[in-house]
Backbone as XML, in Angstrom:
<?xml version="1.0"?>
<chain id="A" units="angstrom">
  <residue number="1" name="UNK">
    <atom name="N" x="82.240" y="-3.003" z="137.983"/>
    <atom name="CA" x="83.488" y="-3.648" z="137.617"/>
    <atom name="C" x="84.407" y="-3.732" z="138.835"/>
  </residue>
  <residue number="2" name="UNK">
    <atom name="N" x="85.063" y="-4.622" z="139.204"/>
    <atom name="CA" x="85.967" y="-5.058" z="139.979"/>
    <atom name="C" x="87.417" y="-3.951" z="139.853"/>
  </residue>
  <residue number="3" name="UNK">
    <atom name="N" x="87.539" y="-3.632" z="140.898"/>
    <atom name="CA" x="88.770" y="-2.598" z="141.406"/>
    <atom name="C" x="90.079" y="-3.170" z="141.349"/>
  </residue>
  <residue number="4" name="UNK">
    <atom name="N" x="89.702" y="-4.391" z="142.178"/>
    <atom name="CA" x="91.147" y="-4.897" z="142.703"/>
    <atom name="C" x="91.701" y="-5.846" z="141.834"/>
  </residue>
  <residue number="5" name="UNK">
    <atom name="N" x="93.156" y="-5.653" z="141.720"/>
    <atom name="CA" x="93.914" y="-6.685" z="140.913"/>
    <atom name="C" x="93.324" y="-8.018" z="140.999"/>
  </residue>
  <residue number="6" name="UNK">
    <atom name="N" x="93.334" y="-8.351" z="142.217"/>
    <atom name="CA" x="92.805" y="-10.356" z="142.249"/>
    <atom name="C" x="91.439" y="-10.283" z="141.893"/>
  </residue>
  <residue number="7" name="UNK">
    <atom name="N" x="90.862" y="-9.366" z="141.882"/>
    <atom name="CA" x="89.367" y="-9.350" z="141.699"/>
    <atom name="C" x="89.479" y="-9.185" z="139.922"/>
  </residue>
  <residue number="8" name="UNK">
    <atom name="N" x="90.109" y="-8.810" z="139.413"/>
    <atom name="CA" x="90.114" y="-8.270" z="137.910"/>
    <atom name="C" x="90.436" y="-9.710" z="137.806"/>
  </residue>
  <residue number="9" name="UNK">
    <atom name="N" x="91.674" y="-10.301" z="138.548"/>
    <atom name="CA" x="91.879" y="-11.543" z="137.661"/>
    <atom name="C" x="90.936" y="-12.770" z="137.953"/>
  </residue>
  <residue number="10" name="UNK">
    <atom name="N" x="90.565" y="-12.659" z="138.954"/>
    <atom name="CA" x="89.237" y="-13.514" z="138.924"/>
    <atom name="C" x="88.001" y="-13.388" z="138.149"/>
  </residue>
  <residue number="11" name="UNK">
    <atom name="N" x="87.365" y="-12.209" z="137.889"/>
    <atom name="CA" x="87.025" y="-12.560" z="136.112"/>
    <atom name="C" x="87.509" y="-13.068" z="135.213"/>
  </residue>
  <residue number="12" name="UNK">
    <atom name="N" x="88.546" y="-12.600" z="135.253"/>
    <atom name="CA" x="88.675" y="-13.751" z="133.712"/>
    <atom name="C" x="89.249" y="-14.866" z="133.589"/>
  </residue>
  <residue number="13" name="UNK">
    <atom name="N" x="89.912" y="-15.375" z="135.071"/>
    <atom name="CA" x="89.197" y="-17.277" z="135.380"/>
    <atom name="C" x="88.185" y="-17.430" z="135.244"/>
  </residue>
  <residue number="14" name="UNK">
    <atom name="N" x="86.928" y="-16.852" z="136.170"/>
    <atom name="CA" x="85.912" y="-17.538" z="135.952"/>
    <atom name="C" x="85.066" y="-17.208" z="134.112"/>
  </residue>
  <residue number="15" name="UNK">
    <atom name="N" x="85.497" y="-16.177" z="133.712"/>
    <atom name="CA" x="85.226" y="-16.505" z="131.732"/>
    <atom name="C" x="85.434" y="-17.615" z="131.346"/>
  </residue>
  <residue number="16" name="UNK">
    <atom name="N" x="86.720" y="-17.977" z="130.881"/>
    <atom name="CA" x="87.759" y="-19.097" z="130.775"/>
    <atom name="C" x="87.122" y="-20.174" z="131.186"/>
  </residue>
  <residue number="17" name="UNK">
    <atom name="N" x="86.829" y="-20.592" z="132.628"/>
    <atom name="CA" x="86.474" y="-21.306" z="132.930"/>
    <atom name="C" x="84.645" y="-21.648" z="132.799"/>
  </residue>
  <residue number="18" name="UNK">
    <atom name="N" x="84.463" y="-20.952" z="132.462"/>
    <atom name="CA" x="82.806" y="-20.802" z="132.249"/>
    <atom name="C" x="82.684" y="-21.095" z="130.914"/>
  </residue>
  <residue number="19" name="UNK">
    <atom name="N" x="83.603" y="-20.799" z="129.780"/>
    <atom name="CA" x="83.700" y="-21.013" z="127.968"/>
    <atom name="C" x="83.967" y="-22.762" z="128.051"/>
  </residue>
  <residue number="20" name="UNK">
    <atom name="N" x="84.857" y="-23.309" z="129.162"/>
    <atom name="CA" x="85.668" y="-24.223" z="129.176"/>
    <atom name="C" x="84.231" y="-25.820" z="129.434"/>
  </residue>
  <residue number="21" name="UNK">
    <atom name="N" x="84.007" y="-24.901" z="130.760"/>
    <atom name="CA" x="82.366" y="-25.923" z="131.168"/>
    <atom name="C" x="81.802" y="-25.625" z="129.736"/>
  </residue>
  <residue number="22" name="UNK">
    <atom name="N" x="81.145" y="-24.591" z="129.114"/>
    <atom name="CA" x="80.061" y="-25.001" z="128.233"/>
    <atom name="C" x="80.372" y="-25.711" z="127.171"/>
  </residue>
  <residue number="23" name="UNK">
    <atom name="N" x="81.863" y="-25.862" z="126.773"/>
    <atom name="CA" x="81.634" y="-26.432" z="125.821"/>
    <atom name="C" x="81.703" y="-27.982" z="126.218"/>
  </residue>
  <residue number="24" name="UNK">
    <atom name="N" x="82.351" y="-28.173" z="127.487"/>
    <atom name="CA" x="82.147" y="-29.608" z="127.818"/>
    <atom name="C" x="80.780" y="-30.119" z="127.743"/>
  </residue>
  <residue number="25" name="UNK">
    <atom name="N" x="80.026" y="-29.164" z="128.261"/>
    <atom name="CA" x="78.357" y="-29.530" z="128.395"/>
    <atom name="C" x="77.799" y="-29.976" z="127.290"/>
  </residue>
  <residue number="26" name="UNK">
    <atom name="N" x="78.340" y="-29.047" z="125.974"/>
    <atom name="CA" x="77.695" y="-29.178" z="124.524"/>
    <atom name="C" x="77.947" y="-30.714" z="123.986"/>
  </residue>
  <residue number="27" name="UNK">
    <atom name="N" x="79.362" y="-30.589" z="123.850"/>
    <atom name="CA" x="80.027" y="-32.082" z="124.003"/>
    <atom name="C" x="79.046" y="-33.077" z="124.353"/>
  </residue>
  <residue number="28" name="UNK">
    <atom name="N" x="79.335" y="-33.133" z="125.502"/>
    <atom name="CA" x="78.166" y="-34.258" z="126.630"/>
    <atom name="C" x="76.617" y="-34.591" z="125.916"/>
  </residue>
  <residue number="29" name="UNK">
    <atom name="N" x="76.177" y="-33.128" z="125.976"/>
    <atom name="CA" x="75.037" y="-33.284" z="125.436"/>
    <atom name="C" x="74.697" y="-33.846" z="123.623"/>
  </residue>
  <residue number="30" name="UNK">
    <atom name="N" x="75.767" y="-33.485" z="123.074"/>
    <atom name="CA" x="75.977" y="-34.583" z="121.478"/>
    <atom name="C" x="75.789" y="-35.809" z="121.607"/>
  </residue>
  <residue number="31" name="UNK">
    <atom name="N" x="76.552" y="-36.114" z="122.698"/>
    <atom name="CA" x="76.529" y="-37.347" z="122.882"/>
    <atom name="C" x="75.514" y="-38.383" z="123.198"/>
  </residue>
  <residue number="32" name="UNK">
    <atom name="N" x="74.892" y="-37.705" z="124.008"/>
    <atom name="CA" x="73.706" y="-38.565" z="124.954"/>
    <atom name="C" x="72.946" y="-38.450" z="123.743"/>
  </residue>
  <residue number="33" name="UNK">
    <atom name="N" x="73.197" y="-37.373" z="122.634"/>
    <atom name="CA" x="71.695" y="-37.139" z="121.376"/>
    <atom name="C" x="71.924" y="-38.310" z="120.255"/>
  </residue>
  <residue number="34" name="UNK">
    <atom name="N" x="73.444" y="-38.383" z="120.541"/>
    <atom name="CA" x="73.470" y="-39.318" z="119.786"/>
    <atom name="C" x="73.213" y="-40.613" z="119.645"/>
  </residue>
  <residue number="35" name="UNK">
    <atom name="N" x="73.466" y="-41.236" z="120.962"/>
    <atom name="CA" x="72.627" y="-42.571" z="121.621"/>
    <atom name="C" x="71.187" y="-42.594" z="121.464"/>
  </residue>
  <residue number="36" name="UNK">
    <atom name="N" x="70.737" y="-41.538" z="121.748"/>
    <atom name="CA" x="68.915" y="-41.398" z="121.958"/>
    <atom name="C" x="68.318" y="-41.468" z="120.435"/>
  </residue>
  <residue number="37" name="UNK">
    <atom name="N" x="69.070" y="-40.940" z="119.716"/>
    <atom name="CA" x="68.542" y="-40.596" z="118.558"/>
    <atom name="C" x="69.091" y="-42.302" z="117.368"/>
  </residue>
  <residue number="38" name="UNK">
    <atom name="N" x="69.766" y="-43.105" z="118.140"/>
    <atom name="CA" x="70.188" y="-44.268" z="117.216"/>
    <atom name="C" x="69.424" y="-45.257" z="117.288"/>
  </residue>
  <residue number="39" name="UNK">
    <atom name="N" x="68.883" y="-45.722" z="115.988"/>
    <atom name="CA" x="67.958" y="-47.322" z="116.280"/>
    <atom name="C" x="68.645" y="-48.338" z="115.815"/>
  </residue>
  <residue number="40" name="UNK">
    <atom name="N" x="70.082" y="-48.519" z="115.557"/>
    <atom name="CA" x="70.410" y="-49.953" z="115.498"/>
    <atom name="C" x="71.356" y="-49.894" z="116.961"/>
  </residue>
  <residue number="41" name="UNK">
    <atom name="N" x="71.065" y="-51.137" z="117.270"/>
    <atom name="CA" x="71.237" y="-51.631" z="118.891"/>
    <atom name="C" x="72.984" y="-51.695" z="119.090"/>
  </residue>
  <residue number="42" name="UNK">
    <atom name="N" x="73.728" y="-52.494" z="117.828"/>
    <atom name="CA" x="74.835" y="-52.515" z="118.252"/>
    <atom name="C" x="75.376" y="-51.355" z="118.351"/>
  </residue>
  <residue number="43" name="UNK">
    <atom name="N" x="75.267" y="-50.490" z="117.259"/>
    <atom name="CA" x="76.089" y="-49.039" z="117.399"/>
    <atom name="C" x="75.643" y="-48.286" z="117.971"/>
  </residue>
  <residue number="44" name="UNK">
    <atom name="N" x="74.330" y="-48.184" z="118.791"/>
    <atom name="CA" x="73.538" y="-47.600" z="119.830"/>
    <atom name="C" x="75.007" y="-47.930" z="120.941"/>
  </residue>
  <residue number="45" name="UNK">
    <atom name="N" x="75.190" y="-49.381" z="121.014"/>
    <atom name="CA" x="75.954" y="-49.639" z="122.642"/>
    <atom name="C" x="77.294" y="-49.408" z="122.160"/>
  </residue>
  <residue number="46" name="UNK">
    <atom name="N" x="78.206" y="-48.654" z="121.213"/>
    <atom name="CA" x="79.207" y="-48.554" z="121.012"/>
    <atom name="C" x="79.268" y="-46.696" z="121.559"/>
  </residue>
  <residue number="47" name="UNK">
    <atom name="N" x="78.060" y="-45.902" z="120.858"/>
    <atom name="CA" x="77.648" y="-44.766" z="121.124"/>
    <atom name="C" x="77.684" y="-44.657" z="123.021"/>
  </residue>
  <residue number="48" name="UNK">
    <atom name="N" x="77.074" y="-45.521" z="123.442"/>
    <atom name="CA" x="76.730" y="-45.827" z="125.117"/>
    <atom name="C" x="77.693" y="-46.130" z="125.785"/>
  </residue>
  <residue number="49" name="UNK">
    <atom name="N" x="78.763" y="-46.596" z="125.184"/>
    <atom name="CA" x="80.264" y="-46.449" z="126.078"/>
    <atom name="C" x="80.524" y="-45.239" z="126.066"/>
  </residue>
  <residue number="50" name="UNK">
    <atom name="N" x="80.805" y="-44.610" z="124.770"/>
    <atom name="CA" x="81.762" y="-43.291" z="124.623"/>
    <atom name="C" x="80.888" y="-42.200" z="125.804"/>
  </residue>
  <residue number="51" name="UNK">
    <atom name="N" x="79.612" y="-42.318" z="125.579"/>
    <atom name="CA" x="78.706" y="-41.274" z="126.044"/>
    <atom name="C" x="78.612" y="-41.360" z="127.394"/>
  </residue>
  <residue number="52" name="UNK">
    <atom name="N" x="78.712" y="-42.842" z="128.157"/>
    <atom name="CA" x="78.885" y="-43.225" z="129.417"/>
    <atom name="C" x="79.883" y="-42.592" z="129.712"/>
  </residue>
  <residue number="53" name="UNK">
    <atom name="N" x="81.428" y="-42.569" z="129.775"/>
    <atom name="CA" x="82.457" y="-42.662" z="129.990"/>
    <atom name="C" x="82.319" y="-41.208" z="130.202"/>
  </residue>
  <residue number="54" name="UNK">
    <atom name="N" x="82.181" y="-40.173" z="129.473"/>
    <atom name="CA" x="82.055" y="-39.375" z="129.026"/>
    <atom name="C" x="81.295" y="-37.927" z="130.407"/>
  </residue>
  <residue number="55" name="UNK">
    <atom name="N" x="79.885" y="-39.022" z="130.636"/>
    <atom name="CA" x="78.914" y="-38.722" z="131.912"/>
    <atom name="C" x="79.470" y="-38.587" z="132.847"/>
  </residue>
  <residue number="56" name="UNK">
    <atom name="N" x="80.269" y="-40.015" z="133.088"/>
    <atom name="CA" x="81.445" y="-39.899" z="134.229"/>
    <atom name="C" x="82.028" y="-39.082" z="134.281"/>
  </residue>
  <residue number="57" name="UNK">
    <atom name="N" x="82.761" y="-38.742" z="133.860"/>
    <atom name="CA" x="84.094" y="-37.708" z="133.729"/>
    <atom name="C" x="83.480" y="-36.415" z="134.035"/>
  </residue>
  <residue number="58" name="UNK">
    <atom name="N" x="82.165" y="-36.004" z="133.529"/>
    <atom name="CA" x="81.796" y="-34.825" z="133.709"/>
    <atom name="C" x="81.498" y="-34.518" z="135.319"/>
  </residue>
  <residue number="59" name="UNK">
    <atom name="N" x="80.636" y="-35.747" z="135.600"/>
    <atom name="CA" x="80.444" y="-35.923" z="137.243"/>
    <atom name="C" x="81.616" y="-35.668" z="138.105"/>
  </residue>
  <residue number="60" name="UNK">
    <atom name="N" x="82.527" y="-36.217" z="137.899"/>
    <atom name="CA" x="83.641" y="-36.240" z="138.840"/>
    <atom name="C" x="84.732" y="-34.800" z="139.075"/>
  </residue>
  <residue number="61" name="UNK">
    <atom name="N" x="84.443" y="-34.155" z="137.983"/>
    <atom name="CA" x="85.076" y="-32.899" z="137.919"/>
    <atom name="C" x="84.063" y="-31.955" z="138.232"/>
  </residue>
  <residue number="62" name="UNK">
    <atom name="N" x="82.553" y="-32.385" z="138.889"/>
    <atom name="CA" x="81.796" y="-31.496" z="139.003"/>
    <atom name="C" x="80.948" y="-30.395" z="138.261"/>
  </residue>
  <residue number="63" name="UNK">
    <atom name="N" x="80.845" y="-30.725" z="137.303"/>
    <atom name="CA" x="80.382" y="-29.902" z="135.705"/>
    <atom name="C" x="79.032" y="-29.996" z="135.760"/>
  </residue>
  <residue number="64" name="UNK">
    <atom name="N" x="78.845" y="-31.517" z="136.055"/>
    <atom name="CA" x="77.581" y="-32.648" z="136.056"/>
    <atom name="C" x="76.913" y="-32.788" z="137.398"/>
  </residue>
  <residue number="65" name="UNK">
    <atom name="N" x="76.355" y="-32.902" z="138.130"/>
    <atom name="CA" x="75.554" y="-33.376" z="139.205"/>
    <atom name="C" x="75.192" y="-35.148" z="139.478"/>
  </residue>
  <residue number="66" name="UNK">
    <atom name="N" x="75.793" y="-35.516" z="140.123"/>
    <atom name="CA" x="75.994" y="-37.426" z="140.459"/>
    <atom name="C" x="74.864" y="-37.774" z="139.850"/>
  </residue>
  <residue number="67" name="UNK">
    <atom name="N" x="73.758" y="-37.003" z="140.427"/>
    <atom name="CA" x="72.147" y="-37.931" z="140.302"/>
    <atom name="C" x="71.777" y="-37.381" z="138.579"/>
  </residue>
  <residue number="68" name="UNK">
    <atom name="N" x="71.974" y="-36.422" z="138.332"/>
    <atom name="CA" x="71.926" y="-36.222" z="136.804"/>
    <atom name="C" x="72.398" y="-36.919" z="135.618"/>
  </residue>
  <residue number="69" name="UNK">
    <atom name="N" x="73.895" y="-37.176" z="136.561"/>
    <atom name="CA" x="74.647" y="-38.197" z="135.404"/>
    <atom name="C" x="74.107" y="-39.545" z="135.509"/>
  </residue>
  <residue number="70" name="UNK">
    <atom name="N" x="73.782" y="-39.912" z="136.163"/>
    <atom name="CA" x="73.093" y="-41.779" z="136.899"/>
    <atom name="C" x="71.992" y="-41.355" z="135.868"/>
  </residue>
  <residue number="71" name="UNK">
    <atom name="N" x="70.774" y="-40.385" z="135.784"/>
    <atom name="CA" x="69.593" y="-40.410" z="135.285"/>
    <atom name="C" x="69.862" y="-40.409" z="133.921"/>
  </residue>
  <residue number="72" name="UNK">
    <atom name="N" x="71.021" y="-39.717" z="133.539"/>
    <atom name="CA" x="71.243" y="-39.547" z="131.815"/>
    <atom name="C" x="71.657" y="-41.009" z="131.295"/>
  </residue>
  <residue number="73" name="UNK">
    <atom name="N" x="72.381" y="-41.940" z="131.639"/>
    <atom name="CA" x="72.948" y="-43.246" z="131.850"/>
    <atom name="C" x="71.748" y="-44.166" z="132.153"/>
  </residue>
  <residue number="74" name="UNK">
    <atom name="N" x="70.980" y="-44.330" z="132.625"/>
    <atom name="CA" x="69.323" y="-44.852" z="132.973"/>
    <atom name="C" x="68.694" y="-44.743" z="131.667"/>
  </residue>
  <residue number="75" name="UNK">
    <atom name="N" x="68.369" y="-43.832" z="131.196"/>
    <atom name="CA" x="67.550" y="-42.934" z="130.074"/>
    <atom name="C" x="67.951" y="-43.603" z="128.971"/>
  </residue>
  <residue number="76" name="UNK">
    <atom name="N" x="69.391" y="-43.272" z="128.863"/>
    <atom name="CA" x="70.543" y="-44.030" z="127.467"/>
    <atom name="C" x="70.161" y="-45.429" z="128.125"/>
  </residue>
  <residue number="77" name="UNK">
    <atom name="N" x="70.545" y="-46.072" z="128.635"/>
    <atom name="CA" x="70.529" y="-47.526" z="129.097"/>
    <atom name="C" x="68.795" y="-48.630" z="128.411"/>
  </residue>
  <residue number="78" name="UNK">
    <atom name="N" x="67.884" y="-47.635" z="128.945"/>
    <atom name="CA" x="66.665" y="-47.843" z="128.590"/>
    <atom name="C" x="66.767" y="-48.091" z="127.478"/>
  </residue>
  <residue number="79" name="UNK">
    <atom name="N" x="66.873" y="-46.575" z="126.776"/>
    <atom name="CA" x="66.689" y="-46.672" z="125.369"/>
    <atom name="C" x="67.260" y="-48.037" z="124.260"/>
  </residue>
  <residue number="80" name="UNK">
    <atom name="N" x="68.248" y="-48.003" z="124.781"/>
    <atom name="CA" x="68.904" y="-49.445" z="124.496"/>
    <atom name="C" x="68.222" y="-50.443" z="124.613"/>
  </residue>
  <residue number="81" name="UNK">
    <atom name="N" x="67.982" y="-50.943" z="125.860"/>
    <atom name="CA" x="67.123" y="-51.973" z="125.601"/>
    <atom name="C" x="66.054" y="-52.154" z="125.152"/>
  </residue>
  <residue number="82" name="UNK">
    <atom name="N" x="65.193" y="-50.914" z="124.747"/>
    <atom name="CA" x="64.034" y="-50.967" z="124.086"/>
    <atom name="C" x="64.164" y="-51.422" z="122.481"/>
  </residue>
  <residue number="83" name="UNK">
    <atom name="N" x="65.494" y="-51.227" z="122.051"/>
    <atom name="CA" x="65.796" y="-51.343" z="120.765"/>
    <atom name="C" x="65.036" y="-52.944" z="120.468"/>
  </residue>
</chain>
């Protein structure tokens, strides 16, 4: 266990902030299940905005990995057009 005051309080940023990422992740990941898992095309691409938008945001705050979010967006994208 951590001694020092800034060290005590830096646990429990990084908790906080670690509860804060997963649930963004869970989030994220609903989402993309929910696109993948839809077979009518229009509400598939209504699902594919929110879930896009969504990819982004995670990327840019760093949660996400650039090339992860591009591949999850590819994957969803596909799926779509396979409809």
């Amino acid at each position: 266990m951590p001694q020092h005051q800034s060290a005590i309080k830096r646990v429990r940023q990084n908790k906080k902030r670690r509860e804060h990422n997963r649930a963004q992740r869970s989030k994220m990941r609903t989402l993309i299940t929910n696109v993948m898992d839809e077979t009518d095309k229009e509400k598939a691409q209504e699902l594919y905005k929110k879930a896009t938008s969504y990819v982004d945001k995670m990327s840019s705050k760093g949660i996400l990995h650039e090339n992860k979010a591009a591949r999850k967006k590819s994957q969803m994208s596909k799926h779509i057009n396979n409809l």
